[in-house]
C-alpha positions as CSV (number, residue, x, y, z in Angstrom):
1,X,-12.8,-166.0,-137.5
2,X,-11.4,-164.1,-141.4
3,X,-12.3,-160.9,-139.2
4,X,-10.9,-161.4,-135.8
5,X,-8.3,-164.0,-136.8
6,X,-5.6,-161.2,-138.7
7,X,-6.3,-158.8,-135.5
8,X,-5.7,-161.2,-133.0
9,X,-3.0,-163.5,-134.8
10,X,-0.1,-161.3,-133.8
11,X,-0.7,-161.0,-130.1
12,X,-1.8,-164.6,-129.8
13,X,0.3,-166.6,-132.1
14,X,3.2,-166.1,-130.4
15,X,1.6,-167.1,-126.5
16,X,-0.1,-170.2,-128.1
17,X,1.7,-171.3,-130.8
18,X,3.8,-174.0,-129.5
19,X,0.8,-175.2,-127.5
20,X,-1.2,-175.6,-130.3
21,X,2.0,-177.3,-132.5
22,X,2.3,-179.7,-130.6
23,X,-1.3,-181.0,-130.6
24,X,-1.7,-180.2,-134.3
25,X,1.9,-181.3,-135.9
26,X,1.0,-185.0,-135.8
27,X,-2.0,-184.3,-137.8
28,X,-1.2,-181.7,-140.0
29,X,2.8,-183.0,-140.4
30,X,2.3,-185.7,-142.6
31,X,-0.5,-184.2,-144.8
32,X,2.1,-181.5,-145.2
33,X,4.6,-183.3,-145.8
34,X,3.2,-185.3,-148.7
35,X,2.6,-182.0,-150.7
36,X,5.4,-180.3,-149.8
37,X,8.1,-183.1,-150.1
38,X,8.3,-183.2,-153.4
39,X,8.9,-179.9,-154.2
40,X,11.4,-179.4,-151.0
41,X,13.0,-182.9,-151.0
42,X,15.3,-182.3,-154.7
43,X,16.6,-178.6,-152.9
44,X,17.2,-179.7,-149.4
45,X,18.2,-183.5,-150.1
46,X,21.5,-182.7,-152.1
47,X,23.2,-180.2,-149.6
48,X,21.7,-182.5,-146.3
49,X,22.1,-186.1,-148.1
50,X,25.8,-186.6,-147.6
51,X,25.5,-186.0,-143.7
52,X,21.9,-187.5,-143.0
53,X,22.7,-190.6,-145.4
54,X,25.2,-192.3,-143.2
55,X,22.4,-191.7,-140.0
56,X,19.4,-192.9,-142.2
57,X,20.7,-195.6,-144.2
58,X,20.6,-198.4,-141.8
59,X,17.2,-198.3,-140.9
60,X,15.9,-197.3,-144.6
61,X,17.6,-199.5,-146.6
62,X,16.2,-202.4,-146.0
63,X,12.6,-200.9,-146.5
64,X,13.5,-199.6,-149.3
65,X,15.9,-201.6,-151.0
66,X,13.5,-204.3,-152.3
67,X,11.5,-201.5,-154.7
68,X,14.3,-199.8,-155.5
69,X,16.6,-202.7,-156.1
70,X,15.2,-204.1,-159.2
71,X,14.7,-200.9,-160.6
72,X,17.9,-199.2,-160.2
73,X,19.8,-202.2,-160.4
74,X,20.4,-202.3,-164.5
75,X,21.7,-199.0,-164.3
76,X,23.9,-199.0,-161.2
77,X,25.6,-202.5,-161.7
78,X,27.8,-201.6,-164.4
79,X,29.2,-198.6,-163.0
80,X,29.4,-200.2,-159.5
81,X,30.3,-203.8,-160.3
82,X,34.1,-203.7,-160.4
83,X,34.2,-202.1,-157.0
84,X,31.3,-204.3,-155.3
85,X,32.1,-207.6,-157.1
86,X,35.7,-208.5,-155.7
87,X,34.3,-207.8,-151.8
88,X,30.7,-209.3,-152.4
89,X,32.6,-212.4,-154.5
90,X,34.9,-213.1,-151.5
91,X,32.4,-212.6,-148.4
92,X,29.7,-215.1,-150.8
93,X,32.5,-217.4,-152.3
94,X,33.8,-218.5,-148.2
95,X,30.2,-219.1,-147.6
96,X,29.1,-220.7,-150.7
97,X,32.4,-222.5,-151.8
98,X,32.3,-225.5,-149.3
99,X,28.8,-225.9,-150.6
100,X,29.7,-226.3,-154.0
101,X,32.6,-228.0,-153.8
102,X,32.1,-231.3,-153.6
103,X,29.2,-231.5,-156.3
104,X,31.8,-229.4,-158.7
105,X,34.8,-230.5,-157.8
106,X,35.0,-233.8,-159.5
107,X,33.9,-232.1,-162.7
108,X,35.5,-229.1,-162.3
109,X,39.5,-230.8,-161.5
110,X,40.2,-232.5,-164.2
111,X,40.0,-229.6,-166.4
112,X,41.7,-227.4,-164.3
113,X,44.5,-230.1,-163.1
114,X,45.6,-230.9,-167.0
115,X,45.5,-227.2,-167.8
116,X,47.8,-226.1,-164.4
117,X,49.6,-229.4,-163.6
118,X,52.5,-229.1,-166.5
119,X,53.5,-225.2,-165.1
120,X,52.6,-226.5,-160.8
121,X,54.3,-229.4,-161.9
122,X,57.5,-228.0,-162.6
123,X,57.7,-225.5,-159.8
124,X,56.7,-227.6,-157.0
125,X,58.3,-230.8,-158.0
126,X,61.7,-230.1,-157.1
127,X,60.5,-228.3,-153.9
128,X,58.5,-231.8,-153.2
């Protein structure tokens, strides 16, 4: 083989090569992969993120959002927050309001009534 192999390689390779890929690539791809990743992944992910993001994201998300969630979270909220929180507070405040409601209502009116009624009051009373 270390004799023959250099000698032959270049008449060879080319005739078998895609022959052999295909049978070896499944074993060999992900053993690669796991050494070369790191070292590839910070080069090639910032030019091909933006355009492979939108494809991938779907389906990776949600395996990896639970381990990166709580660890990324701290960091991101704050800077995201004010842009997230109005659409996230709407979509989750129709869902959860009805169900809160009636338990804080009662509490919750009084407080508010005495506090709004005088300005409502005057606005909507001659209207009424």
């Amino acid at each position: 083989g270390p004799d023959v192999g250099p000698l032959v390689g270049p008449d060879v390779g080319p005739l078998d090569g895609a022959d052999v890929g295909s049978d070896v690539g499944p074993v060999v791809g992900p053993l690669v992969g796991l050494d070369v990743g790191p070292d590839v992944g910070p080069l090639v992910g910032t030019p091909v993120g933006p355009d492979v993001g939108p494809l991938v994201g779907p389906d990776v998300g949600p395996l990896v959002g639970p381990d990166v969630g709580p660890t990324v979270g701290p960091e991101v909220g704050p800077e995201v927050g004010p842009d997230v929180g109005p659409e996230v507070g709407t979509s989750v405040g129709t869902d959860v309001g009805p169900l809160v409601g009636p338990d804080v209502g009662p509490v919750v009116g009084p407080v508010v009534g005495s506090e709004v009624g005088p300005d409502v009051g005057t606005d909507v009373g001659p209207l009424v």
